[in-house]
C-alpha positions in Angstrom: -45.3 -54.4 105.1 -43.1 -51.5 103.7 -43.9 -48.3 102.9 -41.3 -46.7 100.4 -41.6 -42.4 100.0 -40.2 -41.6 96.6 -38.2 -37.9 97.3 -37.4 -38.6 100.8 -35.6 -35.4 101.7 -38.8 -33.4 101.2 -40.1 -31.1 103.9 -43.1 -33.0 103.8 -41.7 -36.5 104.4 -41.8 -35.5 108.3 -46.1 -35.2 107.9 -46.2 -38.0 106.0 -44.2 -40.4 108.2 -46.3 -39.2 111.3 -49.3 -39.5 109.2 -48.0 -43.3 108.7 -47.1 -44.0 111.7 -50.4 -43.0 113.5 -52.3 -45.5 111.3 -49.4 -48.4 111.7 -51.9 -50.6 113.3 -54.4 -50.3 110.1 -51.7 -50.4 107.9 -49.7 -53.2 109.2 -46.6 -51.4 108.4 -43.3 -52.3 110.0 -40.6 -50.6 107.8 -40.5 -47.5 105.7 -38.2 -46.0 103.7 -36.6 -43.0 102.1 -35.5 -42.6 99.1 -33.8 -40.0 97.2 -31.0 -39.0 94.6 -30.0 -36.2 96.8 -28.3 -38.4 99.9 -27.4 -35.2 101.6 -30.3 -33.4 102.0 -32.4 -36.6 102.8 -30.0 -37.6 105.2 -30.7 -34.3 107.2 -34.8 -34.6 107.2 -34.0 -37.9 107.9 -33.0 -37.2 111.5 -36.1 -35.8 111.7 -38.1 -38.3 111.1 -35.9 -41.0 113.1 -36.7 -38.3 115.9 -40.2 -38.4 115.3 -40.6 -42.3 115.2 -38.9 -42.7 118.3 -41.3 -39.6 119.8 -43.9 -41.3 119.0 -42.4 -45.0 120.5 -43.1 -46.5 116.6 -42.1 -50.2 116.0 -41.4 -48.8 112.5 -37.7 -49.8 111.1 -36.7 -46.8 108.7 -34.3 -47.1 105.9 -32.9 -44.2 104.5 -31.1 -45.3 100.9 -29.7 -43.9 97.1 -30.0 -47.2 95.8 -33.3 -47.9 94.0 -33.3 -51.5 94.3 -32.8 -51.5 98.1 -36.1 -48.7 98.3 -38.4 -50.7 96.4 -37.9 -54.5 97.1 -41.1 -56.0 98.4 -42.6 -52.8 98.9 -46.8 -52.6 98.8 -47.0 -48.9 98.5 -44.4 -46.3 97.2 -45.6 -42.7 98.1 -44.0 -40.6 95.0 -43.5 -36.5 95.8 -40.3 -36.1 93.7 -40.0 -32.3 92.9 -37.5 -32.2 89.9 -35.0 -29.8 89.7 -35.9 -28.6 93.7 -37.2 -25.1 94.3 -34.1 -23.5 92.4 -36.2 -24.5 88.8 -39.9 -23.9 90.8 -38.5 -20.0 91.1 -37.7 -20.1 86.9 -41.1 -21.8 86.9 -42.7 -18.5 88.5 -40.4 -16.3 87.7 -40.3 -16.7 83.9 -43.4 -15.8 83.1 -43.7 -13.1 85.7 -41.2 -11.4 83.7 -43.6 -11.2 81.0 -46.6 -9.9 82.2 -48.0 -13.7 82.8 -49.8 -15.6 85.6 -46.1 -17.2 87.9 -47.4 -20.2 89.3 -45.6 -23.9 90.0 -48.6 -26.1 88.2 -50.5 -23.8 86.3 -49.7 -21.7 83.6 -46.2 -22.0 81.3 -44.6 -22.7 85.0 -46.7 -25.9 85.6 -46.2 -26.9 82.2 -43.0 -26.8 82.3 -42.4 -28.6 85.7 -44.4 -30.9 83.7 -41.8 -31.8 81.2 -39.0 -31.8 83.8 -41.6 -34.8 85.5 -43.1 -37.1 83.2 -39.6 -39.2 82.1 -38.7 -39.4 86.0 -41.7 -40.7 86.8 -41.4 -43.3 83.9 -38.4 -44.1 86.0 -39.8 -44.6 89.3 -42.8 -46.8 87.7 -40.5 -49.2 86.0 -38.0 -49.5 88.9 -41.3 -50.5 91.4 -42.5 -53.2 88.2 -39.4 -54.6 88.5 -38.3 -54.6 92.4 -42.0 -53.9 93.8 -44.1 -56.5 95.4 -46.6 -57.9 92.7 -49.7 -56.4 94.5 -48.1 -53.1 94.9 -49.7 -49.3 94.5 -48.0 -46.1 93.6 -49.5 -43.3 95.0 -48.5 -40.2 93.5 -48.2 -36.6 94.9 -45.8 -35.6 92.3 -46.6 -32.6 90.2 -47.9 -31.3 88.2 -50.6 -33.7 88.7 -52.5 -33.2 85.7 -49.4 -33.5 83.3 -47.7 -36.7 85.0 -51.5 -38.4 84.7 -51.9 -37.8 80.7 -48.3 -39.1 81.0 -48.7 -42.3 82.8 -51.9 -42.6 80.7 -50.1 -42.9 77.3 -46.9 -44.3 78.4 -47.2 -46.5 81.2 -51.2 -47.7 80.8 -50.7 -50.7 82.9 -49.0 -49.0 85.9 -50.5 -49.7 89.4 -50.9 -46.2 90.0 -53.4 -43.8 91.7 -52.5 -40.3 91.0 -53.9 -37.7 93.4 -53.8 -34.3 95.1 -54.4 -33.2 98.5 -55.8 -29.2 97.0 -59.2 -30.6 97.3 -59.0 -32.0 101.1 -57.1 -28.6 101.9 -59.7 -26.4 100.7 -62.6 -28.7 102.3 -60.4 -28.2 105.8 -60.8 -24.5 105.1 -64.3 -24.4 104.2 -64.6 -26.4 107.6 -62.4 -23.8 109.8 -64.7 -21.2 108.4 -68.2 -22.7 109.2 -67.5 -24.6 112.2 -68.0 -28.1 110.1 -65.5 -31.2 110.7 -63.9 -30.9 107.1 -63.5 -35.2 107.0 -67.6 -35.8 107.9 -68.4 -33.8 104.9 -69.9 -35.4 101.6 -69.2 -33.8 98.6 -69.3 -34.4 94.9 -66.4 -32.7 92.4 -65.4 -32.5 88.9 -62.9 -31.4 86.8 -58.8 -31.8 86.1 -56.4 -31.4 89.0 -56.3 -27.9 90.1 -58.5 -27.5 87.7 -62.5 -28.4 89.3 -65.6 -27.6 91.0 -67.4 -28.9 94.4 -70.4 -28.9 93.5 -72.3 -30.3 96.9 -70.8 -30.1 100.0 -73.0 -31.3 102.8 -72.6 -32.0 106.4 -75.3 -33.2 108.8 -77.9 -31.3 106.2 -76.4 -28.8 105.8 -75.4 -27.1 102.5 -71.9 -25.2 102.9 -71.4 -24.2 99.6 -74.3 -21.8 100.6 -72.8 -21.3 103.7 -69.5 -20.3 102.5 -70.9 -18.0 100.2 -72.5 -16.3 102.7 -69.7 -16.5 104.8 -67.5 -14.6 102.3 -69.8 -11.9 101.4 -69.1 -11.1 105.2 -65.4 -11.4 104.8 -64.2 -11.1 100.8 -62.0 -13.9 102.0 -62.4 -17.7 101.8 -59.9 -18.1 105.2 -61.5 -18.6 108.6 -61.3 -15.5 110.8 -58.4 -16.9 113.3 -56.2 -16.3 109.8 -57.8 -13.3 108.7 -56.6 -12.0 112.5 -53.5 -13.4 112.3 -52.7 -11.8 108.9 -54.0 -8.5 110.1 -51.5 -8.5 113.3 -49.2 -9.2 110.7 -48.4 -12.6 112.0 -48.2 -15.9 110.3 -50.7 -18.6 110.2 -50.2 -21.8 111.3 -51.8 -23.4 108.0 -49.6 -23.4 104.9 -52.3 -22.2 102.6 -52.7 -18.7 104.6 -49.0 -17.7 104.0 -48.6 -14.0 102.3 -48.8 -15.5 98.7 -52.0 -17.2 99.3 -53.8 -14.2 100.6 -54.8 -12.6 97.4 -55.4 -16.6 96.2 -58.5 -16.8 99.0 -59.4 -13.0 98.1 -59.6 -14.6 94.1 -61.7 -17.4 95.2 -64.3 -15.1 97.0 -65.0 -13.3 94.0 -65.4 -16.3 92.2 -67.6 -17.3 93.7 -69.6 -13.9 94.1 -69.5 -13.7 90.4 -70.3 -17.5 89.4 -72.6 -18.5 92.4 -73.2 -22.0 91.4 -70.3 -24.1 92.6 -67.1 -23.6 95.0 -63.8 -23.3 92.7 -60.3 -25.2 93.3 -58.1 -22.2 94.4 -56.3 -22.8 91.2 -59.0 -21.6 88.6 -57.9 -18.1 90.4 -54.5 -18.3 87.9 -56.8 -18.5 85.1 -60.4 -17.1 85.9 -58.3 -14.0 87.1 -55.1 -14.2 85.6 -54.8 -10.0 85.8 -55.4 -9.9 89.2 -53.2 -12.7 90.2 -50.1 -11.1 88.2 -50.9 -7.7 89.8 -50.8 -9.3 93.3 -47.4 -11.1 92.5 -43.9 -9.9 93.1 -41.3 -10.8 90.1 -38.1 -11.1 92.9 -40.3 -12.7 95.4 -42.3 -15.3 94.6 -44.0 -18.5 96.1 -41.0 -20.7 96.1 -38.8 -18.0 97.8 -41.6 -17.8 100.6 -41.6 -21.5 100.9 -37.6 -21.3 101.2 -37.5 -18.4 103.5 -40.2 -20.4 105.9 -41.1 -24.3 106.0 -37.4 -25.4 104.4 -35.3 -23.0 106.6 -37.8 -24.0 109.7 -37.1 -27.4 108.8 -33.3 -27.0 108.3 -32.4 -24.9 111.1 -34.1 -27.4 113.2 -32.5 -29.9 112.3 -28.9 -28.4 113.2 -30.7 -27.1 116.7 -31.0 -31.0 117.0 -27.6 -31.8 115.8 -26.0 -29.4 118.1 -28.6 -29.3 121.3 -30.6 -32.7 121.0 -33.3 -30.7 121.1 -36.1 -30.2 118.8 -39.8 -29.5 118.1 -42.6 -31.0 116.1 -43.3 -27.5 115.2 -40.4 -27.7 113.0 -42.2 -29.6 110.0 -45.5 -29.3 108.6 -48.0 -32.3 109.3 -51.7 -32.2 108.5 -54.3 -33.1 105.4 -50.9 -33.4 103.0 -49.8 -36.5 105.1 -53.1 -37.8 106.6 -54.8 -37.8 102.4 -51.9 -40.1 101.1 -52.0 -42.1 104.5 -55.8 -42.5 105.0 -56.0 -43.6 101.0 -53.4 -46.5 101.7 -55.3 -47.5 104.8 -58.7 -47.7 102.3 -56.8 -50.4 99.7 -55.4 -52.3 102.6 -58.5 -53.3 104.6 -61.0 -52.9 101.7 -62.8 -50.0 103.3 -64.6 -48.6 100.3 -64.2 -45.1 101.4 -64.7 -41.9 99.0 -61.9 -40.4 97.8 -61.4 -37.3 95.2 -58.9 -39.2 92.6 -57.2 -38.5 89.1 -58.4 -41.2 86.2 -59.2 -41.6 83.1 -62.6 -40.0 82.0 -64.2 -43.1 80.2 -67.6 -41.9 79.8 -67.9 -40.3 83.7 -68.6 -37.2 82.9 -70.2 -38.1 79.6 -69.8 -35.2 77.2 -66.1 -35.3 77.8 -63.9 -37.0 75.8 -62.8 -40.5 77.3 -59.4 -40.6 77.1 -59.1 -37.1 79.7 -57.6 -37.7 83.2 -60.3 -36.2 85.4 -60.1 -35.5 88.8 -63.8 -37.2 90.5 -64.7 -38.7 93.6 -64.3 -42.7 93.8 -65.3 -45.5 96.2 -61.6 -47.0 96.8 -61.6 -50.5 98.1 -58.8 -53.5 97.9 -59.3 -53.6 94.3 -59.0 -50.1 93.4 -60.4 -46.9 92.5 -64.5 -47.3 91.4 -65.3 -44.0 89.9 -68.4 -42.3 90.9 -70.2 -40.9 87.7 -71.9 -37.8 87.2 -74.6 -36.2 84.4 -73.4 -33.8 81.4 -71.6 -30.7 82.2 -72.4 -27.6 81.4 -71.3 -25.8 78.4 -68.8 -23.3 80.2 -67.4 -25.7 82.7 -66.7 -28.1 79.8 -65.2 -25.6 77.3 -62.9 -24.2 80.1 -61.5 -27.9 80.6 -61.3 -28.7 76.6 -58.6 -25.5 76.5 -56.8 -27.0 79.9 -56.8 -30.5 78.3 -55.2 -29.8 75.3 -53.0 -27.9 76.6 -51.7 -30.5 79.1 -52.3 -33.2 76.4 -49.9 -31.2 73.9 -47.2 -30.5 76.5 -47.1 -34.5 76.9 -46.8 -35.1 73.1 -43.9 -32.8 72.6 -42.3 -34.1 75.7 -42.6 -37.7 73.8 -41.8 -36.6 70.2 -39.6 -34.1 71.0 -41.5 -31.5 69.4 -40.4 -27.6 69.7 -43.6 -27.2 67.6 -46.2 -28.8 70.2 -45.0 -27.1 73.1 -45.5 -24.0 71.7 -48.6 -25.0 70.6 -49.5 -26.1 74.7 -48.1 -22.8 75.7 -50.3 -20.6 73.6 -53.3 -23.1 74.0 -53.4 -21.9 77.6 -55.6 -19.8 79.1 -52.8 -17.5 81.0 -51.1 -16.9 78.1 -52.4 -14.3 75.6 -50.5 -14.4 72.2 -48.3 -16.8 70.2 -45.4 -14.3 70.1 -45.5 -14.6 74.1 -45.7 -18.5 74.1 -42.6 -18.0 72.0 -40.6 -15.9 74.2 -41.5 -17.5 77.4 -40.7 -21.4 75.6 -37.8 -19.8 74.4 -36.4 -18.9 77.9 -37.7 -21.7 79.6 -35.9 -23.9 77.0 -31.9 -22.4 78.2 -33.4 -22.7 82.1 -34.2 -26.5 81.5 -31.1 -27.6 80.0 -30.5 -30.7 81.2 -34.0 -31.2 82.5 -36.2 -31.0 79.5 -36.1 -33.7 76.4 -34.9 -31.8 73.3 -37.2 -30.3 71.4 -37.0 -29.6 67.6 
């Protein structure tokens, strides 16, 4: 059984691999394989992750390749986490809007939708290469962002794909709500609505106990949705171990506290904070260093400079690459369609009358029962009028920014940019597209 991971010289294809081959018994794997249109930098994680098999004494063959025919052929499951135009194009993502007063962020905002239209032809790519190479019964699972953009996209232009999209935001921010009421984050049973990075818990339970209440409490103690072993660790100035307490995610927790203190009914996705508190997030953010600067300056140069320490010394630590809930999400999903083990998942899909006063044809992010067959979407009652106006705006957004990518239209991407909640006039839409247009070239379809 082969396992193929679509953007193989990410910093998180370490984590994922470990994450496979920790479950190689239940997934019956015996070969995976990297693949990437950047050979060189693949190459180099790829002696990580040789390392790490061999660590770990895995029967599991790797294949590192450029070739798309020799990455798919007979593969069951193809793990996609392309990033498209690398972190140089995530900084004009952030950076871009920043420069005009507007929320900086990687999927949400004009950033996100613009990573969006560097994504959705790609993808298209990648789902048509697997059709034709693929084994028959294969599954794409798909990391790629942003999430919510690539979905609509695969909706409308590849209907018939085997594809599950999904994020791992939700099981990160259940493994923090665990740290910070002593709760094992993967016992919990919890019910969610919403678009990707764009939702609501609302129940979390564990054991009878309700820790949405008990987070709330929690953070009325702290003004911080992180557990107090990061909150110390920030406050000696030193950095946490998990990803999402770096610097830049500090005033991202701080956000989600206040949330929460000012809408009491449900526990946000960290990512309403770009758009329930757009001011505050802008004021909190540095226009010549932002999120994918921290993320170069930290997990890629960890990774990197441990690679050469290998090269050169043949020595090298696990500490070097990030593993946790990123890997184990993508890796635990696989394990549920291969032995049929109808286990709940939070998953992206089309709407069709689950969350019945919203229009069908949205890609919703809802919990589902996953079993050999698929994703079986776990409905829910009417939402209420707030919740669903918020997601109406996000949807047509998203649902514009894929139009314009497919027509081509100058017109309906401006129309996506001003639709969104981050962005506060038409003339601003203008000169952010505008910008974002010359940084893209080459990327982007062209729009008239």
């Amino acid at each position: 059984m082969i396992i193929t991971i679509v953007g193989g010289g990410s910093t998180f294809t370490p984590g994922i691999v470990k994450s496979i081959a920790l479950r190689q018994k239940d997934l019956g794997v015996n070969e995976i394989r990297l693949f990437d249109n950047d050979g060189v930098r693949q190459e180099k994680v790829a002696v990580v992750v040789d390392w790490l098999l061999k660590d770990m004494d895995s029967p599991i063959k790797l294949t590192v390749t450029t070739d798309k025919e020799t990455a798919y052929t007979d593969a069951k499951f193809i793990f996609s986490q392309m990033r498209v135009g690398k972190y140089e194009m995530r900084e004009q993502d952030e950076k871009i809007p920043l420069r005009h007063g507007l929320v900086g962020q990687e999927t949400c905002g004009t950033g996100g939708l613009a990573y969006g239209l560097r994504t959705i032809f790609p993808m298209m790519q990648v789902i048509d290469d697997v059709e034709k190479y693929a084994a028959k019964d294969h599954w794409i699972l798909n990391y790629s962002n942003p999430a919510a953009v690539v979905s609509e996209a695969c909706r409308v232009l590849r209907p018939d794909a085997r594809i599950i999209n999904i994020c791992d935001m939700p099981i990160a921010i259940l493994e923090m709500v665990g740290q910070c009421v002593d709760a094992p984050y993967l016992e919990m049973d919890v019910d969610y609505f919403g678009l990707n990075h764009f939702g609501w818990f609302t129940r979390i339970e564990y054991e009878g106990r309700d820790i949405i209440k008990e987070i709330r409490e929690y953070t009325k103690e702290t003004g911080i949705m992180l557990p107090k072993k990061h909150i110390e660790a920030i406050a000696r100035n030193m950095e946490s171990e998990n990803r999402h307490a770096n610097q830049s995610w500090i005033k991202v927790w701080t956000n989600e506290a206040r949330i929460m203190e000012l809408l009491p009914d449900y526990l946000p996705n960290t990512y309403l904070t770009y758009y329930l508190m757009a001011k505050e997030s802008v004021e909190g953010s540095d226009v010549n260093f932002t999120r994918a600067n921290e993320v170069m300056n930290t997990r890629e140069k960890t990774l990197f400079e441990g690679i050469d320490r290998y090269v050169e010394t043949g020595e090298i630590s696990s500490d070097a690459f990030y593993a946790g809930a990123h890997g184990n999400f993508i890796a635990d999903l696989a394990v549920a369609l291969m032995s049929d083990t109808k286990t709940k998942f939070i998953i992206i899909e089309e709407n069709n009358g689950n969350i019945p006063n919203l229009q069908d044809d949205a890609m919703v992010e809802l919990p589902a029962w996953i079993s050999k067959d698929g994703p079986e979407i776990i409905g829910r009652g009417p939402i209420d009028t707030f919740y669903k106006g918020m997601i109406e705006q996000q949807l047509a957004s998203e649902k514009l920014a894929v139009q314009a990518a497919i027509e081509g239209s100058y017109t309906k991407m401006l129309q996506a940019f001003s639709m969104n909640k981050t962005v506060p006039s038409l003339e601003v839409a203008k000169l952010i597209l505008d910008e974002m247009i010359i940084a893209n070239k080459g990327y982007w379809p062209v729009l008239k």
